[in-house]
N, C-alpha and C positions, 0 to 999 in steps of 0.2 A: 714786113715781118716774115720771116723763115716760116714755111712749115715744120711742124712737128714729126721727127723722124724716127724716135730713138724714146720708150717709153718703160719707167721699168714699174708693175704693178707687185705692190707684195702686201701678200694677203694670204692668209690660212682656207679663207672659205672658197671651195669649189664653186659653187653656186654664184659669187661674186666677182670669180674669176670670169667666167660666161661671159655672166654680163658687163660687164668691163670693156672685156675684147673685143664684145660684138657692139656696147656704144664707139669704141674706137674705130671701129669700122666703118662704121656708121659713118664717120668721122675722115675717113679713107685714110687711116693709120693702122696696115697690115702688118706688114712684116717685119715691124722694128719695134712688136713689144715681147718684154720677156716678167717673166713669172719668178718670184720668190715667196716660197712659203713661209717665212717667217723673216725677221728682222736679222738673224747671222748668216741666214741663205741672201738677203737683199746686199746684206755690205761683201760678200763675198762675190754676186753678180758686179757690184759697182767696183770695187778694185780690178778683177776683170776686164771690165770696159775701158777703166782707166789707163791699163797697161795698153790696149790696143787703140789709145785715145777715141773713144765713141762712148765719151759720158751719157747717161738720159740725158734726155730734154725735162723732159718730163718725172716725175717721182709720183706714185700713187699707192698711200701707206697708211695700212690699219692701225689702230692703236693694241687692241690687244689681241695677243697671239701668244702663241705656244713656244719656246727657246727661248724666243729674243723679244720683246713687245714695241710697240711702233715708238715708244719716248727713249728706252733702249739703245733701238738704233739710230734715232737721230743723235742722241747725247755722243755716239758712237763715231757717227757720220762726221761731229762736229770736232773730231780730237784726229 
């Protein structure tokens, strides 16, 4: 199995941002996570990634949030 390279966490809270990053590290997955605060901030990182072929690996998604909420954007994700 590949290592995980490529993580994208979206989530509103600061605080759960932290600790995310720093379990990831933990984990020795540094420099391939990136942050969205909300579910239209995360599908705008993944098209993104997309275009430069470097999908997550990984997806790590709140349900509810501010803009966009985690059913939102998967409903989103999924069209």
């Amino acid at each position: 199995m590949k290592p995980v390279e490529r993580v994208l966490v979206i989530d509103d809270d600061a605080t759960v941002i932290f600790l995310t990053k720093r379990m990831l590290s933990g984990l020795g997955i540094d420099g391939g996570v990136h942050i969205a605060h909300n579910g239209l901030e995360g599908l705008e990182r993944i098209r993104e990634a997309a275009e430069q072929g470097l999908l997550p690996q990984l997806v790590l998604l709140d349900i509810k949030m501010p803009v966009m909420d985690g059913f939102a954007f998967w409903r989103n994700w999924q069209s």
